[in-house]
C-alpha positions, 0 to 999 in steps of 0.5 A, spaced: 493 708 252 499 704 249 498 702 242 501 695 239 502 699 233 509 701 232 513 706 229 517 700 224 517 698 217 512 694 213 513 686 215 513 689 222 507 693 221 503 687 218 504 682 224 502 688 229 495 688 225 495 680 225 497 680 233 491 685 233 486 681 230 488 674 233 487 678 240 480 682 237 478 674 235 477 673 244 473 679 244 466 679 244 465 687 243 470 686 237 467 680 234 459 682 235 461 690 233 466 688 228 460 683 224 454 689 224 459 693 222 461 689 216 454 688 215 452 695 214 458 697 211 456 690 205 450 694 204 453 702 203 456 699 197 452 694 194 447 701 194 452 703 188 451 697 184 444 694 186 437 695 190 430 691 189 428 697 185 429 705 183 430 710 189 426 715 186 421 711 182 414 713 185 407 709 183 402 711 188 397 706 186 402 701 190 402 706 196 403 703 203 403 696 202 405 692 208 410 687 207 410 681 201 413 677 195 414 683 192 415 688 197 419 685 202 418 691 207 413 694 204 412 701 201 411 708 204 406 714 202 409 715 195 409 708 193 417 707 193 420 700 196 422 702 203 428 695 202 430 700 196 431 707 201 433 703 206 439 700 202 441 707 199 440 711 205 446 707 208 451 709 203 449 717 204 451 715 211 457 712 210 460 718 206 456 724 210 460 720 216 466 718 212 468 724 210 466 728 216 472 724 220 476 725 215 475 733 216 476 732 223 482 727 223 485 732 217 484 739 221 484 736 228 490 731 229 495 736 226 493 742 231 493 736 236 500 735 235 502 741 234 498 744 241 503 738 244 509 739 240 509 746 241 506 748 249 506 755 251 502 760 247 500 756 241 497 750 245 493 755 249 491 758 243 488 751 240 486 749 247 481 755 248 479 754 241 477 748 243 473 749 250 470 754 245 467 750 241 465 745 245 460 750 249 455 749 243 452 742 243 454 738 237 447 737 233 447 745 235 452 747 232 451 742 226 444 746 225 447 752 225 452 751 220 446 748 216 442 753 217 448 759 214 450 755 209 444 751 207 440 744 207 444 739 203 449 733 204 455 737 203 453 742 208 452 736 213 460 733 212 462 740 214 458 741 218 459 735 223 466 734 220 468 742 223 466 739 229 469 733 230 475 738 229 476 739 237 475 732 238 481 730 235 485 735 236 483 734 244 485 727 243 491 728 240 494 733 244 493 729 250 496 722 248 502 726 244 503 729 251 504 723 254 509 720 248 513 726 249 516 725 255 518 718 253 526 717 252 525 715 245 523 722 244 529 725 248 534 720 244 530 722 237 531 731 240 537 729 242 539 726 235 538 734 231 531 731 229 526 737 230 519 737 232 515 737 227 519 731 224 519 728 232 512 729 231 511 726 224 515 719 225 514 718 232 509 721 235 504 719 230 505 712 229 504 711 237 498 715 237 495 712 232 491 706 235 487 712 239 485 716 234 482 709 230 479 708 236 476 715 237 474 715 229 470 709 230 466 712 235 465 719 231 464 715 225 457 713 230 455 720 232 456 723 225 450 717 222 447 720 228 448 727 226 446 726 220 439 722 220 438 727 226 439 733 221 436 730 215 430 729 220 430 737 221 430 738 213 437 740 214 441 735 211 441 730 205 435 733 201 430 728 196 430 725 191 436 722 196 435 717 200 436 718 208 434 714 214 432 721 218 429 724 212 425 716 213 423 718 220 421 725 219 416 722 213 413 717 216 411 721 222 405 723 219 403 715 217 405 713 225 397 711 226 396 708 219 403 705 218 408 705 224 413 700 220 415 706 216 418 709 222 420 702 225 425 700 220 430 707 219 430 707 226 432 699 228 438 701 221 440 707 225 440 704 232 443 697 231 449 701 225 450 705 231 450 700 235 455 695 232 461 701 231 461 703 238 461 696 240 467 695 235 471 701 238 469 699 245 473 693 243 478 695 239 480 699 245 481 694 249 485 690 244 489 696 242 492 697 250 495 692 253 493 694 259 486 693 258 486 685 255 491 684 260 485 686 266 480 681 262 
């Protein structure tokens, strides 16, 4: 994938980014994801200063309530406002999935460039890593990194953030090793530059639309990743608010009050939903050859 932001200055960075939303505006993925995206991510930081009420504030007396004037998605087995954990929960995700990305990208770009700068032993080493551990399922693997480690929310961004770390490295190693064969790169060897510099100034910036795209795909499967391990009793721990700590709550109340479960299992399908629809259509916006082909 050839990506439309170039290795330049500043102004010339900016109207790639413009020319990048001009193009995003006719895509319909990129329009439709790109709106439930800013929705949810709206309601992950309006969780710091706002919700209808208190997370943590049980009154038993209010418990399983139906929706109304007061509780507009009613109340769950503890009385708390479900509009209110629904909010919250979307922050913790938010900051489970984001910093998870930024383990991976941070670990994973590196040891990809490297692996394609370098070729011989030090790419066969990373690359065997790699299969290793992509042998183990991901949510797997996030389990029993959890389950050494211990349950909470920290545990769960390094748990799904050291998986992420072959994604990327995977990912950019292939998009670098096709950018290394480029005559630009032979002009910049050819001037003293040595790879890791090459790398950093060259390489990077012209893979850069790859990896945004891969994050916002990762950035979906780590929300996934975390309500699934949150579900298990692995990840975010009470009294904080987590859609796959909603899940697992509202399995016991299926028969008495299945909107329990209905309603964190429509924020995480549609939240998900919206960021691979996004990243489907910045994919296309950011090479050439697919906007060009529809």
């Amino acid at each position: 994938m050839h990506s439309l932001i170039p290795d330049c200055g500043g102004a010339a960075m900016v109207r790639a980014w413009a020319e990048i939303l001009d193009h995003g505006s006719k895509n319909r993925s990129f329009v439709i994801g790109g709106m439930i995206s800013l929705v949810f991510f709206f309601i992950a930081f309006l969780s710091y200063f706002w919700t209808p009420y208190p997370v943590e504030e049980i009154n038993i007396s209010e418990k399983l309530l139906m929706p109304g004037a007061k509780y507009l998605l009613g109340t769950d087995h503890f009385g708390r406002d479900i509009l209110s954990m629904l909010i919250a929960g979307a922050r913790n995700s938010v900051i489970v999935a984001f910093v998870a990305i930024g383990i991976g990208m941070g670990c994973g770009v590196p040891l990809g460039l490297m692996a394609a700068a370098r070729s011989g032993w030090v790419d066969e080493l990373i690359m065997r890593f790699n299969d290793f551990t992509f042998a183990f399922p991901s949510l797997i693997s996030a389990i029993m990194i959890t389950a050494l480690l211990g349950p909470g929310a920290v545990n769960s961004m390094i748990a799904i953030g050291i998986f992420n770390i072959p994604v990327f490295a995977r990912v950019a190693r292939g998009a670098a090793l096709s950018i290394w064969k480029r005559e630009f790169i032979l002009a910049a060897r050819s001037a003293g530059k040595g790879r890791f510099r090459i790398s950093w100034e060259h390489v990077l910036p012209n893979i850069a639309g790859m990896l945004i795209v891969q994050a916002t795909i990762q950035f979906a499967l780590g929300i996934l990743a975390e309500a699934g391990l949150s579900y298990l009793g692995l990840g975010t721990q009470p009294p904080m608010a987590s859609w796959g700590k909603m899940l697992n709550e509202a399995q016991t109340f299926m028969h008495v009050a299945p909107q329990l479960a209905v309603y964190p299992g429509m924020a995480i399908a549609l939240t998900v939903m919206g960021l691979n629809l996004f990243g489907d259509g910045l994919r296309d916006v950011l090479d050439p050859k697919l906007r060009r082909s529809r």
